[in-house]
C-alpha positions in Angstrom: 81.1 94.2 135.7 83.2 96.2 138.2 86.1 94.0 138.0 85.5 93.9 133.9 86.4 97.7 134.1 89.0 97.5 136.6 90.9 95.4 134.2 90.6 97.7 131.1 91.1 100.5 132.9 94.5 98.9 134.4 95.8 97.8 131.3 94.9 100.5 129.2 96.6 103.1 131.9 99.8 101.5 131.4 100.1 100.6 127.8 103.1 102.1 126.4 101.5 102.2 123.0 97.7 103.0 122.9 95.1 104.9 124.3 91.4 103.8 125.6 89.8 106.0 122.5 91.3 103.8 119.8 91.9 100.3 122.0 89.7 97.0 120.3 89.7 93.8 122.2 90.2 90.7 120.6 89.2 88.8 123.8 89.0 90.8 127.0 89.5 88.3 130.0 87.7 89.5 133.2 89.7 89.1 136.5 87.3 87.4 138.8 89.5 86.9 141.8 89.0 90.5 144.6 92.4 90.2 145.7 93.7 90.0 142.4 92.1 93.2 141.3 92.8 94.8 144.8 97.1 94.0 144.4 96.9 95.0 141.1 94.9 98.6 141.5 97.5 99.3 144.0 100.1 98.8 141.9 99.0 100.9 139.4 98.5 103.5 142.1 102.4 103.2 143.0 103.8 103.2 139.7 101.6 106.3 139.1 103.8 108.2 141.8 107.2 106.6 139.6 107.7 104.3 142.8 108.2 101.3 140.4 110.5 99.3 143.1 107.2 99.0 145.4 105.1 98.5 142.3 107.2 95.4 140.8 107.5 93.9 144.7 103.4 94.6 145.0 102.8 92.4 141.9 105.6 89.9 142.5 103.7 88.8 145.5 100.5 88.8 143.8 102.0 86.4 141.3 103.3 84.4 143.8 100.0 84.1 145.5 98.1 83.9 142.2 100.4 82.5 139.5 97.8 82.2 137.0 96.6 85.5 137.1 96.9 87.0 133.2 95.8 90.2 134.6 99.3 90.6 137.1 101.3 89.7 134.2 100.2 92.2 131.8 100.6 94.9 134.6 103.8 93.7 135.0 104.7 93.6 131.9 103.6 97.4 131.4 106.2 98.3 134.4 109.1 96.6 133.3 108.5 98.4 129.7 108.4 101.5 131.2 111.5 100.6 133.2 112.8 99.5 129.7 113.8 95.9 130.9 112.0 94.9 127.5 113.3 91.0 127.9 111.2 90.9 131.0 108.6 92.8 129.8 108.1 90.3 127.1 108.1 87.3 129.0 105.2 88.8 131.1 103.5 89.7 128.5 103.6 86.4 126.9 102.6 84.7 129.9 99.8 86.7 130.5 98.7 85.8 126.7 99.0 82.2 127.6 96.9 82.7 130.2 94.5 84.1 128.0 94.5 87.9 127.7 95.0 87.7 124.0 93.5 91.3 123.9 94.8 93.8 121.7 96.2 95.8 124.0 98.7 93.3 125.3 99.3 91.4 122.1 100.7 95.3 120.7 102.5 95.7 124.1 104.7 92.9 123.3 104.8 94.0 119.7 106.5 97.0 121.0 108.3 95.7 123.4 110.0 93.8 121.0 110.8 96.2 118.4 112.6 97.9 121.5 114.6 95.2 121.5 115.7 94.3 118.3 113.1 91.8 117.4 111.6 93.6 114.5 110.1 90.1 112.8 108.6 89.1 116.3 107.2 92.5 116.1 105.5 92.3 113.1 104.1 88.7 113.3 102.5 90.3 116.4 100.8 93.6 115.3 99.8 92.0 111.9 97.4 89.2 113.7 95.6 91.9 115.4 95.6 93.4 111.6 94.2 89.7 110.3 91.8 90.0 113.1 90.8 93.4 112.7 92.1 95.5 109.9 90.9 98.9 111.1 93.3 99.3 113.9 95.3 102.1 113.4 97.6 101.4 116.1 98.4 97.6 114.6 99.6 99.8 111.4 101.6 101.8 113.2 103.4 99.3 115.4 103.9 97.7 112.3 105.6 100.8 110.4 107.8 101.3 113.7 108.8 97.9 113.1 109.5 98.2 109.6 111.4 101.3 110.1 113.8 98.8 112.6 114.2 96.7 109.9 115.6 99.2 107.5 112.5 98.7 105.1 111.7 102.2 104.5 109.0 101.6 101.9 107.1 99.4 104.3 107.9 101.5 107.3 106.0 104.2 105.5 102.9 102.2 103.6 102.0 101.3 107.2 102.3 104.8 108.8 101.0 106.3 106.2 98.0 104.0 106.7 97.8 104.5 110.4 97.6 108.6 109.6 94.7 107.6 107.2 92.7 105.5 109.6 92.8 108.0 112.8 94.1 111.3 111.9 93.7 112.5 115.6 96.7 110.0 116.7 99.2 112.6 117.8 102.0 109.4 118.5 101.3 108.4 114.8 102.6 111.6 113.4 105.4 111.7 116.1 106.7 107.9 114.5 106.2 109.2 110.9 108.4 112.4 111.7 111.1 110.3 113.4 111.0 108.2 110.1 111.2 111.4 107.9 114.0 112.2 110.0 115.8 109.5 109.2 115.8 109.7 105.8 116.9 113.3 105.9 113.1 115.0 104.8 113.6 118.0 107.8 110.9 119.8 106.4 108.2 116.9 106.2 108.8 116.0 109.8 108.1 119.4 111.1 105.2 119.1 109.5 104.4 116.3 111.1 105.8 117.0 114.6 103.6 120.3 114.4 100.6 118.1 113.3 100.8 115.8 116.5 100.8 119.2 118.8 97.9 120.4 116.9 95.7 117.0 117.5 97.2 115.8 120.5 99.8 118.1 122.5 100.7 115.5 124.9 102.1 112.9 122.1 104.9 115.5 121.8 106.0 116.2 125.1 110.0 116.2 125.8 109.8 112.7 127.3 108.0 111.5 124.1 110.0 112.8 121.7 112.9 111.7 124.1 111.5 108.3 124.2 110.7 108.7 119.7 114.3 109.5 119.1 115.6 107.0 121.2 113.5 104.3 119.6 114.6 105.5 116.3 118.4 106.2 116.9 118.9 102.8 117.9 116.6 100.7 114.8 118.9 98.4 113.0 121.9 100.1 111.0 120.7 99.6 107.4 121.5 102.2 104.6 118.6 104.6 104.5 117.4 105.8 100.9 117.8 109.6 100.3 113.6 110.0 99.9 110.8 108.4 101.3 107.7 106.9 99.5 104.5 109.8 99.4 102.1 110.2 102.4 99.2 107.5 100.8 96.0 109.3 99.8 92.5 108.6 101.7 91.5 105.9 98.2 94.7 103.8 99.1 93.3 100.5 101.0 95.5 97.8 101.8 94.4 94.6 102.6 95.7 92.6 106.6 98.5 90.6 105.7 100.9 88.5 107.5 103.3 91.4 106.6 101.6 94.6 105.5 101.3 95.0 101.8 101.8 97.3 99.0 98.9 98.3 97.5 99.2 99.5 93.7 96.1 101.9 92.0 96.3 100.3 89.1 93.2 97.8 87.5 94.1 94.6 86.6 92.2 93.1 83.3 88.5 92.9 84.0 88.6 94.7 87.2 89.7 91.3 88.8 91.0 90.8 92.1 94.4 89.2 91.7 97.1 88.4 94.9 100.3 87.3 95.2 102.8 85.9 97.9 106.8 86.8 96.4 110.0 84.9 98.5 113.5 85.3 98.3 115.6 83.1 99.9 119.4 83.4 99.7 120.9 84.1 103.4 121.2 80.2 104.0 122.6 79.5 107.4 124.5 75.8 106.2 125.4 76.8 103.1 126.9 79.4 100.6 124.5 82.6 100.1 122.5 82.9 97.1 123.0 86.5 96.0 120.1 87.1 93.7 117.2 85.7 95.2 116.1 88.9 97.3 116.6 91.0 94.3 114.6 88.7 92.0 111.5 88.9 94.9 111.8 92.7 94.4 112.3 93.0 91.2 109.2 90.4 90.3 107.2 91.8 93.4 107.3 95.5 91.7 106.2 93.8 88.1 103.6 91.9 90.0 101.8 95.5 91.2 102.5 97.6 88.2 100.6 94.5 86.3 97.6 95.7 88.6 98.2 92.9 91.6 96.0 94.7 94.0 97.6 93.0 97.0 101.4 91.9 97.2 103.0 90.0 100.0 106.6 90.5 99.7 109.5 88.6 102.3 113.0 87.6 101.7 114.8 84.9 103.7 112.2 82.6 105.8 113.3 80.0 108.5 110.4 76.8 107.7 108.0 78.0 110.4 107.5 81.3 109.0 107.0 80.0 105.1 104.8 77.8 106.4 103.0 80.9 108.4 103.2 83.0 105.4 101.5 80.2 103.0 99.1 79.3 104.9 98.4 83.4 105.8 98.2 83.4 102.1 95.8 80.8 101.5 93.1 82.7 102.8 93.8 85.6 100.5 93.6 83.3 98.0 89.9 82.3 98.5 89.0 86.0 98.3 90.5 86.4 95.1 90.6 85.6 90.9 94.2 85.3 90.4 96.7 83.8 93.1 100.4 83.8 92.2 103.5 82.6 94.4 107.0 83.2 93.3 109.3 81.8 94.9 113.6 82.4 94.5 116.1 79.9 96.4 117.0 76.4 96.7 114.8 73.7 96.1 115.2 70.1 96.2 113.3 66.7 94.7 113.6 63.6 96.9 112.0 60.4 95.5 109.8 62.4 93.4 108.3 64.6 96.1 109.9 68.7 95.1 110.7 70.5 98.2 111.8 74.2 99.1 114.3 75.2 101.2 114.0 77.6 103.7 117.3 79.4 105.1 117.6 77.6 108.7 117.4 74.1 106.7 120.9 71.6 107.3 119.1 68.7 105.5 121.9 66.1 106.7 120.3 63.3 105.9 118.2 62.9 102.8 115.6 61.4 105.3 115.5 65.6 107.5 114.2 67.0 104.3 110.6 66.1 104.6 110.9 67.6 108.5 113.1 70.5 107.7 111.9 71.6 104.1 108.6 73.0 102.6 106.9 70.6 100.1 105.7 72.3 97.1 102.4 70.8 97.7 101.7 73.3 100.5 102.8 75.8 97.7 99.7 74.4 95.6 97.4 74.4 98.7 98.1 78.1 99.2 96.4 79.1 95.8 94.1 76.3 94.9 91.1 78.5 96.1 91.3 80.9 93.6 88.9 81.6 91.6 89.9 81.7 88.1 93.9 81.4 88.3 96.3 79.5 90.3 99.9 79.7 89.4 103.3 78.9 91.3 106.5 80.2 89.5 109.4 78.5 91.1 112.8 80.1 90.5 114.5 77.0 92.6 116.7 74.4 90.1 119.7 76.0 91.0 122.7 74.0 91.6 122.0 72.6 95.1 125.0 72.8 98.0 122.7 70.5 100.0 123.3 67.6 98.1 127.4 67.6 98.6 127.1 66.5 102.6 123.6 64.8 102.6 124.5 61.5 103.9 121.8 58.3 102.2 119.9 56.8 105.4 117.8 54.8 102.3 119.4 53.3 99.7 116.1 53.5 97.6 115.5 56.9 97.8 116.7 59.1 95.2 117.6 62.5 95.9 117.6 64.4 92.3 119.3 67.4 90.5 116.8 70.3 89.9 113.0 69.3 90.3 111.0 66.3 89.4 107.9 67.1 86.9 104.9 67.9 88.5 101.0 67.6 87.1 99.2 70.0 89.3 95.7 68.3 90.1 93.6 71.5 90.3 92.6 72.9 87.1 93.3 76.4 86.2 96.6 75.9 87.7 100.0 76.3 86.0 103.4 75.3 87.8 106.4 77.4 86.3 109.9 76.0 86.5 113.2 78.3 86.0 114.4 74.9 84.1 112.2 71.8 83.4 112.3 68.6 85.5 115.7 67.4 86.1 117.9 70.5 85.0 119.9 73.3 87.0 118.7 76.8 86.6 121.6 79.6 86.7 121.3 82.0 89.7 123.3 85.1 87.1 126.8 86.1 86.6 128.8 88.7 88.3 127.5 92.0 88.2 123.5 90.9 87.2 121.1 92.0 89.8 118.9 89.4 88.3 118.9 85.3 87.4 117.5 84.9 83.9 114.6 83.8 84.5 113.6 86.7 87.3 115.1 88.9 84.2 112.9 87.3 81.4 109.7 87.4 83.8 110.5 90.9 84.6 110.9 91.9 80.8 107.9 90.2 79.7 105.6 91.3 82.4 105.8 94.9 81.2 104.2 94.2 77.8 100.5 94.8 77.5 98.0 92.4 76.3 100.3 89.3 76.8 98.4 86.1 77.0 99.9 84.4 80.0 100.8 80.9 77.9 102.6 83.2 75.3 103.7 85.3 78.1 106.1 82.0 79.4 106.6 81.5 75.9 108.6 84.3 75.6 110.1 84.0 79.1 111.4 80.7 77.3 112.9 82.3 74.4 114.3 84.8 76.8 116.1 82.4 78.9 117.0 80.1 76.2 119.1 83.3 74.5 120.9 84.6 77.3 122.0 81.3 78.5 122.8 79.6 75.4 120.3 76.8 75.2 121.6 75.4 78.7 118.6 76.5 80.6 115.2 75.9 79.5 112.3 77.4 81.4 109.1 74.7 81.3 105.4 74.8 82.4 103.1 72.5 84.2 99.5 71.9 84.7 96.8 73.0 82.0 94.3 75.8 81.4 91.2 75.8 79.3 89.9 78.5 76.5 89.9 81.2 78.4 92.5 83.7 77.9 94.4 84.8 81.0 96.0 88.2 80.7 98.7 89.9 83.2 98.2 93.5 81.8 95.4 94.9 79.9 95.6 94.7 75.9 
């Protein structure tokens, strides 16, 4: 037990990001080795007096005597952050995970460590499992709206802080990143407030070094065009669910008082081929109708590489079973080969017709994600477009077809629905110049703010919609059946 505290002690004296009061272990691995525990104590007793070049040569050697030590790493790890060598402060920190201190502290170390660097989306996939894990932690929130703030995502940036505040209003550095974030979007007066709010509860989170350290941080997030207001501190009844990316959570009942998710993509920065330019607005746009129609959860990401949709879905999926309604929409290309529909994701080349299985998503994983729903499953695929992939896909099987749009699907599950921008086999129009919106993001968008819509009339209308504004060339279509229930998105 001695060496148990000797550990926690260690690593929670040198996390950059937490303190012991508010620190919750995922999985705390004890270091049995004395000699291990002895090199490392003294290393923390070095770097406590700022000699760091002693510090970082006391737990070299201990590595080299002890290279599977998770313990050393993490310490080292904590050094090279404070010595803000955040490259090799990550790599330490990931060993030391490898090695098994998966604990929360570390896990938010490297978060942080790699929003000081620029990698905002490793970030967040980091300080969003410890929220899947444990969605109390107040710090996971906060790394999570520092991370946001990086990314230019003010709205999120402040859901998440604002959450954090909620969860432990005694966090002094919480009030210190909200501030810096007011700052940015040029609210003086609110991050006073707040600045004067984290002397009040914890003088020491707004030393000259912090705030130092705060406006560093902030002055060098990524250069995106900050709105001129931020979104209102949340209220203690606002309760968002752990996501794989923190949501937006809407006060508003859907029918019934049903529990109703959904998962909203955007993909148009592809690497191989010409940008889509509408598919991030259309998420938006249908991810805002989505929680005004009462969605009490809404996952919202733009421009996925295949590993992270796959992440994303399958993060969803488990939403899904906790819910009545689960909804994906997704905006991009999409692609049929030999009757198997496929989306793209933005770091696809799809060469050969045969890479598309290994490089795209199949919808099928798009069905998995919300066939444990409990009353309604339903995929809205914005993704006939015209396809750029098809031009330079060299045949490697003479048999298989590679088709325009997407083949017809019959989902299996009942309850389900499959919504096409254009039925099987057609192109679906991505908008004209100067349209923020495709038509069919514009019809859903239209027809999702009329009450007491039943949802088969409701794509009925998006039909008629898309059909008028496009002259006939595009017709939306819908798969998969439901029974006699009725199925409303807002209340009649």
């Amino acid at each position: 037990m001695r060496f148990r505290r000797l550990v926690i002690a260690t690593v929670l004296t040198f996390a950059p990001i937490m303190s012991p009061a508010i620190a919750q272990t995922i999985r705390q691995v004890p270091e049995s080795n004395a000699s291990v525990a002895r090199a490392n104590n003294a290393a923390v007793a070095l770097f406590k007096k700022g000699d760091y070049a002693r510090a970082l040569s006391s737990l070299d050697d201990a590595i080299r005597r002890n290279p599977n030590s998770a313990l050393t790493y993490s310490t080292r790890g904590a050094v090279y952050f404070q010595l803000k060598k955040y490259d090799e402060a990550i790599k330490d920190y990931t060993q030391a995970i490898g090695l098994g201190q998966n604990d929360t502290v570390t896990v938010l170390n490297r978060a942080s460590a790699y929003s000081k660097n620029g990698e905002f989306d490793k970030a967040l996939d980091d300080c969003n499992a410890i929220i899947r894990v444990n969605p109390r932690n107040a710090v996971a929130y906060r790394v999570c709206g520092v991370a946001y703030q990086g990314k230019g995502d003010v709205e999120r940036a402040f859901t998440n802080l604002n959450e954090s505040v909620r969860m432990d209003p005694r966090a002094g550095k919480t009030f210190v990143a909200r501030g810096m974030a007011y700052e940015q979007v040029g609210q003086a007066d609110k991050a006073a407030a707040d600045f004067a709010q984290a002397r009040r509860v914890d003088p020491s989170s707004v030393t000259p070094r912090e705030m130092a350290e705060a406006r560093e941080r902030a002055n060098g997030l990524a250069a995106a065009p900050a709105p001129k207001s931020a979104p209102p501190v949340a209220t203690a009844a606002a309760d968002p669910a752990p996501s794989p990316v923190a949501p937006t959570v809407i006060a508003q009942d859907a029918p019934g008082g049903e529990v109703r998710v959904a998962l909203v993509i955007g993909n148009g920065a592809y690497a191989s081929v010409p940008k889509l330019p509408n598919p991030g607005s259309d998420a938006k746009a249908v991810a805002d109708s989505l929680r005004a129609a009462g969605f009490k959860t809404v996952y919202l990401d733009n421009d996925l590489n295949a590993a992270t949709m796959r992440e994303k879905l399958n993060a969803f999926s488990a939403e899904a079973a906790q819910a009545d309604w689960a909804v994906v929409y997704y905006a991009g290309h999409g692609i049929e080969v030999s009757g198997t529909n496929y989306l793209i994701p933005v770091d696809a080349k799809l060469k050969t017709d045969r890479s598309v299985q290994f490089e795209a998503v199949p919808l099928d994983s798009v069905l998995a994600s919300v066939e444990s729903a409990r009353k309604l499953r339903l995929v809205i695929l914005d993704a006939c477009r015209d396809n750029p992939f098809l031009r330079d896909m060299a045949k490697t099987v003479a048999s298989r077809s590679v088709g325009r749009g997407l083949a017809r699907i019959e989902p299996e599950s009942s309850a389900t629905l499959v919504a096409y921008a254009a039925k099987a086999g057609q192109v679906a129009s991505d908008g004209v110049a100067g349209q923020a919106n495709s038509p069919f993001a514009t019809a859903l968008i239209r027809n999702m703010g009329k009450p007491g819509v039943e949802i088969r009339k409701f794509f009925g209308l998006v039909r008629d919609d898309v059909m008028a504004a496009t002259g006939n060339s595009q017709e939306p279509f819908v798969y998969g059946s439901l029974g006699g229930d009725d199925y409303f998105l807002r209340k009649p």
